[in-house]
C-alpha positions in Angstrom: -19.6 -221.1 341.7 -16.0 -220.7 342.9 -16.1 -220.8 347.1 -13.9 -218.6 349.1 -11.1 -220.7 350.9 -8.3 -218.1 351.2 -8.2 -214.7 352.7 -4.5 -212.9 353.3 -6.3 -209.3 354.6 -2.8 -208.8 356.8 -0.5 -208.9 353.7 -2.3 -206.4 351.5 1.0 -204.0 352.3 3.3 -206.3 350.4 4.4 -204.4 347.2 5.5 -207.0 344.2 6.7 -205.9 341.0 5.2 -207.4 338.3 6.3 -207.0 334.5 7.6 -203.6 334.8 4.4 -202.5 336.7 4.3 -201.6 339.9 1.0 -203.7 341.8 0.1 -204.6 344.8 -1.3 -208.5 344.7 -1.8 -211.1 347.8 0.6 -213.4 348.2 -1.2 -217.7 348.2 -0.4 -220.8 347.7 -1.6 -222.5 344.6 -3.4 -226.3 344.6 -0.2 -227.5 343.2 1.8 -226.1 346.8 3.6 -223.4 344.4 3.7 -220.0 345.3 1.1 -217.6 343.7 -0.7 -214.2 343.7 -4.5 -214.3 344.1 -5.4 -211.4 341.4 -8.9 -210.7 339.4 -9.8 -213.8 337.2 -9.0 -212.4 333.8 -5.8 -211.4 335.1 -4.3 -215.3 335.2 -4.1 -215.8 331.3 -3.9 -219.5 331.7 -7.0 -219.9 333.3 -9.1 -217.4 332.2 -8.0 -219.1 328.9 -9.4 -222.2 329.5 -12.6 -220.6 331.7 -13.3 -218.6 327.9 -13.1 -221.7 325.7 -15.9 -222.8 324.6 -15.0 -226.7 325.4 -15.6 -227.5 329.0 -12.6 -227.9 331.1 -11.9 -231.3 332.6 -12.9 -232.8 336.1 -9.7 -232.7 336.9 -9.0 -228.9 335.7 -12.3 -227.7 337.3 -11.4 -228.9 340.4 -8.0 -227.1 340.7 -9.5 -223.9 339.6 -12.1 -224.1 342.2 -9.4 -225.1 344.5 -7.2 -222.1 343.5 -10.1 -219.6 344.5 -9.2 -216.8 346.5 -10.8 -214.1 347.9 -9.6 -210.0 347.2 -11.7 -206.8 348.6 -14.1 -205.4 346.1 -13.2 -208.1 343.7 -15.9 -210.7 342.8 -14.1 -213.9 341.6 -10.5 -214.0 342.3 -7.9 -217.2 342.0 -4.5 -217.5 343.1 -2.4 -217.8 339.8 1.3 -218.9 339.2 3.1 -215.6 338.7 4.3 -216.1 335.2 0.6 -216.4 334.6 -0.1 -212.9 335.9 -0.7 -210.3 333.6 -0.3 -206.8 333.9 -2.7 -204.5 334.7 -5.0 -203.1 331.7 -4.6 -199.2 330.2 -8.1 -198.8 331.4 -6.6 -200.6 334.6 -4.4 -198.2 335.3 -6.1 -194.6 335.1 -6.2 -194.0 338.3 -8.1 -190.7 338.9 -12.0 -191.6 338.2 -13.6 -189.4 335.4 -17.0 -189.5 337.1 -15.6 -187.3 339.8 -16.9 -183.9 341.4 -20.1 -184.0 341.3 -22.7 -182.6 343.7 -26.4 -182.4 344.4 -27.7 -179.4 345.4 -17.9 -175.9 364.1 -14.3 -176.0 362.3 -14.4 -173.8 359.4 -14.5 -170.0 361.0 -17.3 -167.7 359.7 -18.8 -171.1 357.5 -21.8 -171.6 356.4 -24.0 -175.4 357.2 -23.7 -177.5 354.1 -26.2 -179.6 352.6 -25.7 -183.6 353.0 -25.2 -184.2 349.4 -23.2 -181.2 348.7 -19.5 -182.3 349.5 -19.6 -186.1 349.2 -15.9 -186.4 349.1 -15.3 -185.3 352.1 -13.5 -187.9 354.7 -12.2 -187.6 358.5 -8.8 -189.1 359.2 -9.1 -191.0 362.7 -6.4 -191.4 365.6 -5.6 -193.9 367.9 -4.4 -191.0 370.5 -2.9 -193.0 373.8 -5.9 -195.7 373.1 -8.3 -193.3 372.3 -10.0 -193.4 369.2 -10.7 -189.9 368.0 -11.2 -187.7 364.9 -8.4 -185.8 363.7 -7.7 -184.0 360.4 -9.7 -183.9 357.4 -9.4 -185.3 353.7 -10.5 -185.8 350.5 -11.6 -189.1 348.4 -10.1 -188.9 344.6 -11.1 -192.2 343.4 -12.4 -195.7 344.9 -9.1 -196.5 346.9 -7.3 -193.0 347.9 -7.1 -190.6 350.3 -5.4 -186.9 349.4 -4.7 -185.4 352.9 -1.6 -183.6 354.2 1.9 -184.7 355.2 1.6 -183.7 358.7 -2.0 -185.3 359.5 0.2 -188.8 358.9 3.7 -188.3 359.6 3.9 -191.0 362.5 3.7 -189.2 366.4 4.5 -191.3 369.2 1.4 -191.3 371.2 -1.0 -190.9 367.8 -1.2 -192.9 365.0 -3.2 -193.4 362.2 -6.5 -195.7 362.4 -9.2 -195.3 359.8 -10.9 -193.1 357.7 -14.9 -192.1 357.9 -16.5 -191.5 354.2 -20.0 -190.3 353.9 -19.9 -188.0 357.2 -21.9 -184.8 357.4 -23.3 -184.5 361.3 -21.2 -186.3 363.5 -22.8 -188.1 365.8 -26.2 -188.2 364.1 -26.4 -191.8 362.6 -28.5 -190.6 359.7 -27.8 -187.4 357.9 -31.3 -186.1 356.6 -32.4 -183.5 354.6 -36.0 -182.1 355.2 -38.5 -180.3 352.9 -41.6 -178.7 353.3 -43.8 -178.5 350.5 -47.3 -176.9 351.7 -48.6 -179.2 354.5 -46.4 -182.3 353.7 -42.9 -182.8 354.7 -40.7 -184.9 352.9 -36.9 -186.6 353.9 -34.1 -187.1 351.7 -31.7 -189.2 353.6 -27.8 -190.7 353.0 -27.4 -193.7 353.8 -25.3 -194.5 357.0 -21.4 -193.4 357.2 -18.5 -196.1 356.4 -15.5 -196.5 358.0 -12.5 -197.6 356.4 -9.0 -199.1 358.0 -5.8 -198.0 356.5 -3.8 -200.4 354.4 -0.4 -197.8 353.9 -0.2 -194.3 354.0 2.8 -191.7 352.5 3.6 -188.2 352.4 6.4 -186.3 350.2 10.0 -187.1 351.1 10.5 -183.4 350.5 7.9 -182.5 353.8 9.6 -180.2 356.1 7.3 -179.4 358.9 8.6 -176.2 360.1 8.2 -174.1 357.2 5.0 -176.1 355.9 6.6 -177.1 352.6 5.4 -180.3 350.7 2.8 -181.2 353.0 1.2 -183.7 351.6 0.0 -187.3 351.5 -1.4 -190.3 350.1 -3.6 -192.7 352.5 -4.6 -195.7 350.6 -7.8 -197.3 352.2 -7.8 -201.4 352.9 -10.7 -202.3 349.7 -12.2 -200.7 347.1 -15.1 -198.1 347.9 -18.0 -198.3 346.6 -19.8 -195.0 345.1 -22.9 -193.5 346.4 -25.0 -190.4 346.4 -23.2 -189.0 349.3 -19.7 -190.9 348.6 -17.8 -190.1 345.6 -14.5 -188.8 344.6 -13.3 -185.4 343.9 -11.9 -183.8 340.8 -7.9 -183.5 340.8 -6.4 -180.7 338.3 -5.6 -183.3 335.6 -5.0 -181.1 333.1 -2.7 -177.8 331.6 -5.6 -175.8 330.9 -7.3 -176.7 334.8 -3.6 -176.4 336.1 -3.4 -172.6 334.6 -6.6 -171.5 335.8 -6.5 -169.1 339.2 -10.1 -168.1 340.6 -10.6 -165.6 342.8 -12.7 -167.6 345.3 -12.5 -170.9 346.8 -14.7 -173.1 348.6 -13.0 -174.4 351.8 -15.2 -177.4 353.5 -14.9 -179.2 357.0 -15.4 -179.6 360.5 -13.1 -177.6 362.6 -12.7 -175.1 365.5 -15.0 -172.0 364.6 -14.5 -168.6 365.4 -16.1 -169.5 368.8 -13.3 -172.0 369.5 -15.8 -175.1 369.3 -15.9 -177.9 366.5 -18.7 -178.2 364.5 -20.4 -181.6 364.2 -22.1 -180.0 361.2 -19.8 -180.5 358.0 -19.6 -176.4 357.4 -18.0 -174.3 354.4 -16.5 -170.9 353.5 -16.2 -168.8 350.6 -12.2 -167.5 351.1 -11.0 -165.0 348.7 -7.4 -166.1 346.8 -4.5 -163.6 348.2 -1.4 -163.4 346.4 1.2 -165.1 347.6 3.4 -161.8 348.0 0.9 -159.9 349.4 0.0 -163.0 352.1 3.8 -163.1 352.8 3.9 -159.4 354.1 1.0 -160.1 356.0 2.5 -163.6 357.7 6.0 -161.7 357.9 4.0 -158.2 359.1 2.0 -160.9 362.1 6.0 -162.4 362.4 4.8 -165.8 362.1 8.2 -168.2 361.0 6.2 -169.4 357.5 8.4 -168.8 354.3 6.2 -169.5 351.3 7.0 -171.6 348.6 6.1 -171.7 345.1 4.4 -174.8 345.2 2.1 -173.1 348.2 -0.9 -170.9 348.2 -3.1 -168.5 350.2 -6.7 -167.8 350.7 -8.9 -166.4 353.0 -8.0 -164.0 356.0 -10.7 -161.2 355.2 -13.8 -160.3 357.4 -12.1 -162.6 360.1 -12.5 -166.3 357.5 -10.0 -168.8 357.5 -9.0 -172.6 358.3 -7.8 -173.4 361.8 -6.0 -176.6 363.0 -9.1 -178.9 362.9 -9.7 -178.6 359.2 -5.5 -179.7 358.5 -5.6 -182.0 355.2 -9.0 -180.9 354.1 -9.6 -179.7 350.2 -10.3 -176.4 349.0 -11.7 -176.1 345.8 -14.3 -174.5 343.5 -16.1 -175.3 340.5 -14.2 -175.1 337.2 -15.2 -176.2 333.8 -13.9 -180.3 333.2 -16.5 -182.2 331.2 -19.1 -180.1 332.4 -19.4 -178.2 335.9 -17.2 -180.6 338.4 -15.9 -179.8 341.6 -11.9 -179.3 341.6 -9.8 -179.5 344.3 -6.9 -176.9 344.2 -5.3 -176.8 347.6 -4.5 -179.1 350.7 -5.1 -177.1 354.2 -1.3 -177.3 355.6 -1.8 -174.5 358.3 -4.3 -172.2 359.4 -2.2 -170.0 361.7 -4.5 -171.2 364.7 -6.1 -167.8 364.5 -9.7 -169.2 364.0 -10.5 -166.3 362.3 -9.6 -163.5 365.0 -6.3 -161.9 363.3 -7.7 -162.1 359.6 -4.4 -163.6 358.7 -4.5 -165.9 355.3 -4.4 -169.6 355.4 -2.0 -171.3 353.9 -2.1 -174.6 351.4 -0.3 -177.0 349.3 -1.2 -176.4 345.7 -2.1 -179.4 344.5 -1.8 -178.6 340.3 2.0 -178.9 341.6 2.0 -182.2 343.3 -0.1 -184.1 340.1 3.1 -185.9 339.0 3.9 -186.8 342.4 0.5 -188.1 343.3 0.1 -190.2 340.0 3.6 -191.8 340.7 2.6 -192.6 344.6 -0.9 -194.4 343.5 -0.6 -197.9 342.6 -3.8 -199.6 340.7 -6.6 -201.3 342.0 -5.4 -204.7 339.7 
């Protein structure tokens, strides 16, 4: 068994480009004092070579491997490799978005409804370090073991906040194990998640393109410091990875999260609402009509508005999606909360989000592989 005898957590922001692909790999030092990368065991041809061959390796070889051992998040048996020696990541490697995604077990969003625990597992909160205050800001979405989708403005850096961590698995805040109770007859029966997991931030980025005032591009990657691993109430959400799920338009969305309800309180209770689409001409005479200074792009959206439902401030970055036919029934996320108007539902005024079928190319190009 290969020991752990070097961990570089602190340099995991270090980007090195690696025959023609983009990775991210810890620098080391090798047994031989050379500089190396520690990456995945198969990765360094040389020795993965000589760990495959059926003919034992020497004393002396099989003590520099176990010498060259290293240690990577979410990675069971890593070595630090000569970079020659590295190869690139895999096809398989390198499909980023998880297939197995969007799938669902059956006060900030105004007018919402309580969700279930395992109903919305991709749902994450984006915490602050506010003045030295550690507090719960926007909201987010988990599209695959190592990534974030959020908005541009919930990580553009502010002077007295800055990014800290991200909580995955969160339904009731504050309630260290979210239950669900059933009563059959006389006998009641608990199905509960297991406990919420907090993750620090290894990078975060948003489009170069955002420009805050009028809302446009917002959006963002955060990229979380190891791998996650799945569970029954953690798992990625679908992305519109395709033409035909790019194309489609429904005429309802499903908008999930924690913010400031219509009674201007936040919900500790993960809620949702149903928010009919609104065309984006018909929500620019209504913005223009309220004269609030949005200009919509074409790469922007709106929903919601009608019988006083819609997103307000604390629910900036969350998803808003519905179900839509990819390899089955999957949840698919179709827009990024950029501004709600901070009406909370008392001017039925639309919100407004980043399409994210538009944004697919520049999300893809942003995510580097887990390798």
């Amino acid at each position: 068994m290969i020991g752990l005898s070097l961990l570089f957590g602190s340099l995991w922001t270090i980007i090195i480009l690696l025959t023609g692909i983009q990775s991210q790999n810890v620098p080391c030092t090798t047994p031989a004092r050379k500089s190396g990368l520690c990456v995945p065991i198969q990765r360094c041809l040389n020795i993965h070579r000589i760990l495959t061959n059926p003919v034992a390796p020497s004393p002396k070889l099989a003590k520099y491997i176990t010498r060259a051992a290293c240690a990577l998040p979410g990675v069971e048996r890593s070595i630090c490799c000569e970079p020659q020696e590295v190869s690139p990541c895999s096809t398989a490697e390198q499909n980023l978005l998880s297939q197995d995604c969007g799938k669902t077990v059956f006060d900030r969003v105004a007018h919402g409804n309580v969700t279930l625990v395992f109903t919305y597992p991709w749902m994450a909160v984006v915490r602050y370090n506010e003045s030295g205050r550690i507090i719960d800001g926007c909201g987010g979405s988990l599209i695959n073991e190592r990534y974030v989708l959020t908005a541009a403005h919930c990580i553009k850096p502010r002077s007295t906040r800055k990014l800290h961590s991200v909580i995955l698995g969160e339904h009731t805040k504050g309630q260290e194990v979210d239950c669900e109770v059933y009563y059959l007859g006389d006998t009641v029966d608990r199905d509960c998640a297991d406990t919420v997991e907090e993750y620090s931030i290894e990078s975060s980025e948003f489009h170069s393109d955002y420009n805050r005032p009028k809302y446009n591009n917002d959006i963002g990657l955060i990229r979380l410091d190891r791998n996650v691993i799945m569970k029954d109430h953690i798992q990625p959400i679908c992305l519109p990875v395709t033409a035909d799920l790019q194309k489609q338009i429904f005429d309802k969305y499903i908008l999930t999260g924690w913010g400031t309800t219509e009674n201007g309180t936040a919900s500790n209770i993960l809620l949702k609402a149903f928010l009919p689409r609104v065309d984006n001409r018909d929500c620019q005479q209504i913005l223009t009509r309220k004269r609030l200074n949005i200009q919509l792009g074409s790469k922007q959206m709106c929903a919601g508005g009608k019988d006083l439902v819609d997103a307000c401030k604390g629910d900036s970055g969350g998803p808003l999606g519905t179900f839509a036919n990819h390899q089955g029934t999957r949840f698919v996320q179709y827009g990024i909360v950029t501004t709600g108007i901070g009406s909370c539902g008392q001017n039925s005024v639309p919100g407004v989000y980043s399409r994210v079928a538009d944004y697919m190319d520049w999300i893809l190009e942003k995510m580097q592989p887990n390798c």
